[in-house]
N, C-alpha and C positions, 0 to 999 in steps of 0.2 A: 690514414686514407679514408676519404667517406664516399662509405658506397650503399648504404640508404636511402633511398628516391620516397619524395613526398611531392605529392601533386596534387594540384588545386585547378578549380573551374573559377578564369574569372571572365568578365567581359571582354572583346578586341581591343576598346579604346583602352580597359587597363592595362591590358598586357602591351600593348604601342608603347604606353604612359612609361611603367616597367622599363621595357627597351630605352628608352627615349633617355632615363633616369641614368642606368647602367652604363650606357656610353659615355653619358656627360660624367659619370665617375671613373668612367676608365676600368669598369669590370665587367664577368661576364654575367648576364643575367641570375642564375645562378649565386652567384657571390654576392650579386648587389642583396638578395631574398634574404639572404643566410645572415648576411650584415643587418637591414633592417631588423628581422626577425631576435638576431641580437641582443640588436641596441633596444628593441620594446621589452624583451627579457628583463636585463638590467635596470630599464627605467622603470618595470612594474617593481623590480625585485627592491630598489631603493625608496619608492614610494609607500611600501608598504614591507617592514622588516619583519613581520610575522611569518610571512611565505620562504618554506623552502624553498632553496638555492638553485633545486634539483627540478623545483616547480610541484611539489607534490603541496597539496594544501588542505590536507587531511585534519579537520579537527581546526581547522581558520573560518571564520566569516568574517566579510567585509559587514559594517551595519552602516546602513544608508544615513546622509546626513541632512538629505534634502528630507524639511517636514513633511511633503505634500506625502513623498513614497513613505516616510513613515509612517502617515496616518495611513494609510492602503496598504500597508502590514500588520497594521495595530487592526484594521478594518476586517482581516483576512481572518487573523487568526482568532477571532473576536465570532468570525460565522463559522469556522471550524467547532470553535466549543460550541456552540449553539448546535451545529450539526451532531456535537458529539455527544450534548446531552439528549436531545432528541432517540441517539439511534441507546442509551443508556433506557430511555423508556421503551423502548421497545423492545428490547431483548429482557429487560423486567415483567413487561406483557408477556411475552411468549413462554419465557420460564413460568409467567403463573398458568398459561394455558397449557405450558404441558402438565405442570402439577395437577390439572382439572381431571385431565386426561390420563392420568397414571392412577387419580383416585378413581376415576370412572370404573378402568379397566380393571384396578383390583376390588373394586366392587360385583363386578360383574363375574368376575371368577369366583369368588365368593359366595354368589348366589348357583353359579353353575355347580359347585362343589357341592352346596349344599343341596342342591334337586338331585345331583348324580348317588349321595350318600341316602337319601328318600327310594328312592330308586331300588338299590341295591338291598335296603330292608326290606321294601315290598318284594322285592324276588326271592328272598331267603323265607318270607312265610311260607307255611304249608298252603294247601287249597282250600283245611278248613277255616284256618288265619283269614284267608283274604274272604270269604263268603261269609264270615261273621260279620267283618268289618262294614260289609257296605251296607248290610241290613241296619246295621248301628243307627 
């Protein structure tokens, strides 16, 4: 028993069209659908023996035989590499600008360690340490 409901939007004249068809076959709308639906099943599934039975088509491609749409696939994927070298320089830029910026900042730690460690001698002098020193 099928109790699955699939519903479609098409125009009034097609669905007249539909009627119009179904009568002259002696079914009900419905059946006439399910019949067409079918018979385009079966005629893609014999035109092409690659496709599951089932209709899954996982892991198929059809390849285009008209040249024009092959060269507009060759063309495609042709500005894809171009885009993908392009975004390749870029993330090579940016990797070097972080490396600029990672040397920067352990630079700069480097120097803050060293002023903090300057620091930390002069506060360990006595008072006569440091009043000798500036006469120096």
């Amino acid at each position: 028993m099928k109790t699955a409901v699939l519903k479609t939007k098409v125009t009034p004249e097609y669905q007249a069209t539909i009627k119009r068809r179904a009568q002259n076959e002696g079914v009900s709308v419905s059946d006439y659908i399910r019949i067409c639906l079918d018979d385009k099943h079966e005629r893609s599934t014999q035109q092409d023996p690659t496709k599951d039975p089932n209709g899954d088509t996982t892991g198929t491609h059809q390849v285009p035989k008209d040249p024009q749409a092959i060269s507009i696939i060759i063309d495609q994927i042709t500005q894809k590499d171009e885009q993908m070298a392009k975004k390749d320089e870029q993330i090579a830029k940016l990797q070097e600008s972080l490396d600029q910026s990672q040397q920067l900042q352990a630079m700069t730690e480097k120097r803050y360690e060293v002023e903090h460690q300057q620091l930390i001698e002069m506060k360990a002098r006595s008072f006569w340490q440091k009043l000798t020193s500036v006469f120096d």
